[in-house]
C-alpha positions in Angstrom: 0.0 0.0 0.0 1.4 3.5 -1.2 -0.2 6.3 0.9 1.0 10.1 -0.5 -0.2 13.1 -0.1 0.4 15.4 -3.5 -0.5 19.1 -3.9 -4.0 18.4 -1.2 -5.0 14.9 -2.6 -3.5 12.0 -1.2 -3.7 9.2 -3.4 -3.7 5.8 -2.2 -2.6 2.4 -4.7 -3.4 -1.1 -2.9 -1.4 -3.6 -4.8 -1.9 -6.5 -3.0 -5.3 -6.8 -3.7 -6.5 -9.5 -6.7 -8.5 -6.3 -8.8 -6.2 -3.7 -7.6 -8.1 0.1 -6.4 -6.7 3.2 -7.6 -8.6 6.6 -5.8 -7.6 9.8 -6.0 -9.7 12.6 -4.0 -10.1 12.4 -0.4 -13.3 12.5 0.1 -13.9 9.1 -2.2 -11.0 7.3 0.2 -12.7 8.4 2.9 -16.2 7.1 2.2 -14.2 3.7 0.5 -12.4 3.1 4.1 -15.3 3.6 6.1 -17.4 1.1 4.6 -13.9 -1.1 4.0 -13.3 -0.6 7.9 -16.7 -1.8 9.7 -15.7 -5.5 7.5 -11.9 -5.0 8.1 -11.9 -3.1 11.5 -7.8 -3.7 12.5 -6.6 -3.7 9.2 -8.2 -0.3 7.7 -8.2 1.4 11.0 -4.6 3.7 10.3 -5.6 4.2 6.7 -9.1 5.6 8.1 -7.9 7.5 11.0 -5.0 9.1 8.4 -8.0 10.1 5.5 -10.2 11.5 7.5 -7.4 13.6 9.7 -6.3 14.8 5.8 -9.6 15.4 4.4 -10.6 17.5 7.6 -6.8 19.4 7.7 -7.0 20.6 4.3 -10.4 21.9 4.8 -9.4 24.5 7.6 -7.1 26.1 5.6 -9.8 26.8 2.6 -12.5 27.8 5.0 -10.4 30.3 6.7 -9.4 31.6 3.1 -12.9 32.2 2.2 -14.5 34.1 5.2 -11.1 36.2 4.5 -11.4 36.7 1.1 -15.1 37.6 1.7 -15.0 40.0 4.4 -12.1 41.7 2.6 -14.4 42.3 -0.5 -17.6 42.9 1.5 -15.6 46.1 3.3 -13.6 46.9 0.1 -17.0 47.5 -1.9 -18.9 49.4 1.2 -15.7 51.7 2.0 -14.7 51.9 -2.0 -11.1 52.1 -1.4 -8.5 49.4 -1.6 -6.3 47.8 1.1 -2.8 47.1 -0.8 
C-alpha cells in the first residue's frame, strides 16, 4: 500500500489486492475506508484514521481563506477604497 499526499489529494494504490483500487480525491477514500473498515476493523483502522485527519486538515485552511477573502471584499465594496 502507497499512501502520499500530493499538492491536497492523497492518493492511495493497494497492490496487493486481486482487482487492484486506484482513488484519488479524499473525500472518495474516505467514504471507500469507512465502509472497508466496519468489514476490516484492525486492518483499515490507520488508513481511516490518516484520511479523515487529511480530508478534515485541508479543509481548515480553505474555510479560513474564504471568510477572508469575503469580508475583505464585502468592506472593500462598502468603503470603496483598496487595502494594498
Amino acid at each position: 500500500m502507497v499512501i502520499r499526499c500530493q499538492d491536497h489529494v492523497l492518493m492511495i494504490d493497494i497492490h496487493f489486492h486481486p482487482i487492484g483500487f486506484f482513488f484519488t480525491g479524499s473525500y472518495r477514500l474516505m467514504i471507500f475506508f469507512f465502509i472497508f473498515s466496519s468489514f476490516f476493523p484492525v486492518f483499515f483502522f490507520k488508513p481511516t484514521i490518516v484520511i479523515f485527519l487529511h480530508s478534515v486538515l485541508i479543509q481548515i485552511p480553505k474555510i479560513i481563506f474564504k471568510i477572508f477573502f469575503l469580508l475583505f471584499f464585502q468592506l472593500k465594496s462598502k468603503n470603496n477604497f483598496f487595502f494594498f
